[in-house]
C-alpha atoms as one frame of an Amber mdcrd trajectory, in Angstrom:
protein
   8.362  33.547   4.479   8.485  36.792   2.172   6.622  40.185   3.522   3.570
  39.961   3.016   1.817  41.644   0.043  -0.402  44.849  -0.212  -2.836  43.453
  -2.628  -6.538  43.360  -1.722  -7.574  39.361  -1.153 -10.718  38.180  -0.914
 -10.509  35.772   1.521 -13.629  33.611   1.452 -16.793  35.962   1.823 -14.339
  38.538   3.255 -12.454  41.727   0.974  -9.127  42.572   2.668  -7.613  45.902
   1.802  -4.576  45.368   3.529  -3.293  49.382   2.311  -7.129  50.643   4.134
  -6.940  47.720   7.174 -10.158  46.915   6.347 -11.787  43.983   5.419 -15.638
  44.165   4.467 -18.603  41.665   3.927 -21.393  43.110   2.068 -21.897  46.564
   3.635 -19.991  45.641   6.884 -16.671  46.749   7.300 -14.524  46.655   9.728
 -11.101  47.784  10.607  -7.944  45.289  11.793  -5.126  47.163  14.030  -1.787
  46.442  12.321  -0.782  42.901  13.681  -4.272  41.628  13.047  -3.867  42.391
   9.484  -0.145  40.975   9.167  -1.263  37.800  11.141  -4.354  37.794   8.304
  -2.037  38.304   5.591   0.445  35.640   6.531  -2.022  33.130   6.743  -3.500
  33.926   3.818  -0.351  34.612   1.417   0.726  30.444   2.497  -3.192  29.395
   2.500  -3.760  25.555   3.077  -0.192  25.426   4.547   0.401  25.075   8.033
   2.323  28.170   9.424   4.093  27.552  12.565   3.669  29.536  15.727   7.121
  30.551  15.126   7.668  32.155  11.960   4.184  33.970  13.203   6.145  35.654
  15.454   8.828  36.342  13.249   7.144  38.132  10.891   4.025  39.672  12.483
   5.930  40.534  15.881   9.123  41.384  13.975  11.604  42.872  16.554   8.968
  42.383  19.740   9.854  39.839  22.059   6.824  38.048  22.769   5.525  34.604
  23.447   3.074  32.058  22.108   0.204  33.419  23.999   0.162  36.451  22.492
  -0.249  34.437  18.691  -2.727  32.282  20.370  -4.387  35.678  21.789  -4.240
  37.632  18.155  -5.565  33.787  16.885  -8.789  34.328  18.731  -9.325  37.704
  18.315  -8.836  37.403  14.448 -11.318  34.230  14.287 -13.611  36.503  16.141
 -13.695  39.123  13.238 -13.942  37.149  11.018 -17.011  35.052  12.634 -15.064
  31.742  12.409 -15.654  29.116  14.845 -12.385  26.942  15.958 -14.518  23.420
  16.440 -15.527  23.892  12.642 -13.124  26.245  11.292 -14.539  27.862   7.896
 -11.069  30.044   8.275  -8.341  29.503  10.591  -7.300  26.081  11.250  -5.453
  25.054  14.329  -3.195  22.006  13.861  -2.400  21.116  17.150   1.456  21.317
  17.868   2.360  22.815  14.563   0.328  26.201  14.036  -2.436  27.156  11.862
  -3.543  27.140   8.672  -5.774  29.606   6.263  -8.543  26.798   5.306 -10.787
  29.550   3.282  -9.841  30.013  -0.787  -7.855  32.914  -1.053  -7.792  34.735
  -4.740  -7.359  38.506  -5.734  -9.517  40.896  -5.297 -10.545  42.624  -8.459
 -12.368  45.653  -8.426 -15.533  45.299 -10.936 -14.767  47.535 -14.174 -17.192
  50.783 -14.839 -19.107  50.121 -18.269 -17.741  51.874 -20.716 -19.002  55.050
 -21.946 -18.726  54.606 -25.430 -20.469  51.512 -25.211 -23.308  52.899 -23.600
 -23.912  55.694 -25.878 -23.775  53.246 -28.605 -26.383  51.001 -27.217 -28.514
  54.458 -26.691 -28.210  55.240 -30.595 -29.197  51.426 -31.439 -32.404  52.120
 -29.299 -35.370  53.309 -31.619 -36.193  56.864 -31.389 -39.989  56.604 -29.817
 -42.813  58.918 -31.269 -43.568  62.340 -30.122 -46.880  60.827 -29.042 -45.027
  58.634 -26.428 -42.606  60.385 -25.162 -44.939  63.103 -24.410 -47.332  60.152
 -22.559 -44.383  59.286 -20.565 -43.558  62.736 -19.843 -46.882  63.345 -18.502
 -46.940  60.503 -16.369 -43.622  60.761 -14.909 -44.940  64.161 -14.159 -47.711
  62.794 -12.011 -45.464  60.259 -10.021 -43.551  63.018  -9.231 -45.622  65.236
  -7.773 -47.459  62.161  -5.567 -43.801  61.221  -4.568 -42.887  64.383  -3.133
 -46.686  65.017  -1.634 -46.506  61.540  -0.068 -42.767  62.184   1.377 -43.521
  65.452   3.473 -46.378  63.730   4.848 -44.374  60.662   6.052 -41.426  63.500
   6.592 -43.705  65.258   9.057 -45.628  62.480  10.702 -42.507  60.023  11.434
 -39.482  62.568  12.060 -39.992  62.890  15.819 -40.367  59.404  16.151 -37.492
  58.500  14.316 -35.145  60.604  16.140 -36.944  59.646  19.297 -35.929  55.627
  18.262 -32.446  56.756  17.560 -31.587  57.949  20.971 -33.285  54.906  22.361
 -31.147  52.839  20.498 -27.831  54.525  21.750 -26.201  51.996  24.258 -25.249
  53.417  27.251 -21.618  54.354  27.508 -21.154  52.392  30.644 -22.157  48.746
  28.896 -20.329  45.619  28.701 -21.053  42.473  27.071 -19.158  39.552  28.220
 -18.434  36.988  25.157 -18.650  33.082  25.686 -14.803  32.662  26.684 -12.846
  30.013  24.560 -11.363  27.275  25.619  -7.701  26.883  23.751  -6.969  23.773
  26.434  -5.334  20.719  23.915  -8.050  18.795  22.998 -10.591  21.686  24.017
 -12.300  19.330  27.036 -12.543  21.899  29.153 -15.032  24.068  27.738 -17.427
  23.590  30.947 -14.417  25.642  32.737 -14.386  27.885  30.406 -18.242  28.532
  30.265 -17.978  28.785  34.437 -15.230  31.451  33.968 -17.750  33.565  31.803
 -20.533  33.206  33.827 -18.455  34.414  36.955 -17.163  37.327  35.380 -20.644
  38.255  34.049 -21.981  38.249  37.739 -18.710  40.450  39.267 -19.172  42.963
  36.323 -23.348  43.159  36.986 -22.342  44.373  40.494 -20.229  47.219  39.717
 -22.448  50.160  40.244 -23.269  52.336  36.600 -22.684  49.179  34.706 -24.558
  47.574  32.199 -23.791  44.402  31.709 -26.768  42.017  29.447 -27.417  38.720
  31.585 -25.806  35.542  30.693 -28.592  34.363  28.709 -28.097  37.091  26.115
 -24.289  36.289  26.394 -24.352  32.767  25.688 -26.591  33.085  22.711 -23.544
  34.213  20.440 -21.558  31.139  21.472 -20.437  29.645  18.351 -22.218  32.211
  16.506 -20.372  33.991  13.339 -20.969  36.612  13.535 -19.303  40.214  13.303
 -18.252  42.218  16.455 -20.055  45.115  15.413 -23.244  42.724  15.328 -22.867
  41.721  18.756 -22.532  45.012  20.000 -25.811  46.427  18.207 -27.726  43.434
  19.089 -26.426  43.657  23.155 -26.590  47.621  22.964 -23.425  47.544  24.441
 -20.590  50.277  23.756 -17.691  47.489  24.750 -17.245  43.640  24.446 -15.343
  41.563  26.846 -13.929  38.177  25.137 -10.697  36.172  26.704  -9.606  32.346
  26.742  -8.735  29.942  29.108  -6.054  27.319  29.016  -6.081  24.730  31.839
  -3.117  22.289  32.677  -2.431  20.413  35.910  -3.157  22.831  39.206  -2.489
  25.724  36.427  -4.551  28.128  34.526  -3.362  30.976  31.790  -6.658  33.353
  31.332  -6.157  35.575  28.657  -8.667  38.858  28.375  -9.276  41.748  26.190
 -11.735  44.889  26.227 -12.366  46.446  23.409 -14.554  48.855  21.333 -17.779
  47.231  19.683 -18.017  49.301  16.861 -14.688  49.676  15.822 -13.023  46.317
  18.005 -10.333  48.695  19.061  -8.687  47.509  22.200  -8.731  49.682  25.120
  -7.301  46.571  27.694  -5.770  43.356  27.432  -3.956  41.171  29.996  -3.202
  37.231  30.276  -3.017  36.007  34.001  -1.168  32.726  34.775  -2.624  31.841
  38.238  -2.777  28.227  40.248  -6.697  27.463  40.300  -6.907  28.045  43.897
  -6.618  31.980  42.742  -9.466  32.120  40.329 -11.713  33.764  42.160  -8.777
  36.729  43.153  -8.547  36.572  39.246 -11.863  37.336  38.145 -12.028  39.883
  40.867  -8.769  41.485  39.269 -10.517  41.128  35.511 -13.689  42.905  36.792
 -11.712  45.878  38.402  -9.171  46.393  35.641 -12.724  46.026  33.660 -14.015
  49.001  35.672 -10.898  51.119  35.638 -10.540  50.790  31.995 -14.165  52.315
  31.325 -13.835  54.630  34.113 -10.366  55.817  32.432 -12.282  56.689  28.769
 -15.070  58.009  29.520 -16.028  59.484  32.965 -19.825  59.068  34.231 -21.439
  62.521  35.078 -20.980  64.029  38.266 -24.423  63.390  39.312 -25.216  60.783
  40.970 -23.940  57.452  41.745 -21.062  55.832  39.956 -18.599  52.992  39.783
């Protein structure tokens, strides 16, 4: 597989400016750390061909020795982003055993030319010159809207400033607020998504009892399962400043839990981990996913001295 390219895609609703590490939809953009991107980019630059787990390593962990979790891991996070679902993939396809595959047409992303100058001017001159009569009518009239424009803006300027601001600040999550996401399950076959709706629920509860966190209730939580829907979305519509999201893989007596905390309106990653625990030490992992949780928060941004805190 060649390096992969630096020309913008648009990848199906989604514009990728690999050079910015953005990629956009409508007015939402959001930015991809730099193996997020590559991982994108590889997909897309072999799209409907199934790229194996290995030559994902090879070329978007280049040099880092790392294992298949950590593709699986970068998998869900980028399916996330991109508000693909892995049950109906619209994006990422996993073919089981072999890799993935970039489902969504892929073209390039062409910028939409300016008119041209000259050919504006000339479609002014073809234009009939109006009357003196008419333009002065207009003239008079745009006069008027004018003036009830700007008379009707300091009045809604002076009656609704205050209350704006006042709605702002409201809408500020608090800097100690968590949302936990649905958890995936990547088990073969995915029939263990039960276990993995258990594990979320469990880590919801340990998190709500952390004292100066605020974590929405597992209602609100499990409303975004399956949802596509942006990061930056969720966060707004939990007014929550981070997201918790993770995967579960169960086989035998075994289970690999992976977990990440990250940023909601930027889905930078402040902590990640992957535990691979017998089941009897679930609960001793949740407990060590809520304190890490904790520690993480408590290590950004300290609650005031005040008070009570976690």
């Amino acid at each position: 597989m060649e390096n992969p390219s630096t020309s913008k895609l648009r990848i199906g609703d989604w514009r990728v400016d690999p050079a910015a590490g953005t990629i956009a939809q409508g007015e939402n953009t959001l930015r991809l750390d730099v193996r997020s991107m590559r991982l994108l980019q590889c997909l897309a630059d072999q799209a409907g061909q199934v790229v194996s787990i290995d030559d994902l390593i090879n070329h978007v962990w280049a040099g880092v020795a790392v294992s298949s979790d950590s593709v699986y891991q970068a998998v869900t996070s980028l399916r996330r982003l991109l508000g693909d679902d892995p049950r109906r993939p619209a994006y990422i396809e996993t073919v089981p055993r072999l890799g993935y595959r970039m489902i969504a047409p892929v073209t390039v992303w062409e910028e939409p030319l300016a008119p041209s100058a000259n050919a504006s001017l000339a479609a002014t001159d073809e234009k009939p010159e109006p009357s003196v009569s008419k333009r002065a009518s207009s003239l008079l009239w745009l006069t008027v809207a004018l003036s009830v424009a700007v008379a009707l803006g300091f009045l809604l300027h002076a009656r609704f400033t205050g209350s704006d601001r006042a709605g702002s600040a409201a809408a500020a999550p608090p800097q100690q607020s968590v949302g936990v996401l649905p958890f995936l399950d990547l088990t073969e076959g995915m029939h263990n998504e039960e276990f993995a709706d258990g594990m979320t629920e469990e880590l919801i509860d340990k998190l709500s009892k952390i004292q100066g966190l605020s974590v929405p209730s597992a209602t609100s939580s499990f409303y975004y399962k399956g949802k596509e829907l942006p990061v930056g979305q969720i966060g707004r519509e939990l007014n929550v400043t981070y997201l918790l999201d993770g995967s579960v893989r169960k086989s035998g007596g075994r289970v690999r839990i992976a977990t990440r905390l990250m940023r909601a309106e930027n889905s930078y990653v402040i902590w990640t981990e992957t535990y691979d625990r017998p089941l009897s030490d679930l609960i001793r992992v949740q407990d060590d996913i809520a304190g890490e949780v904790a520690k993480a928060l408590k290590s950004i941004a300290a609650p005031p001295s005040q008070g009570k805190s976690f």
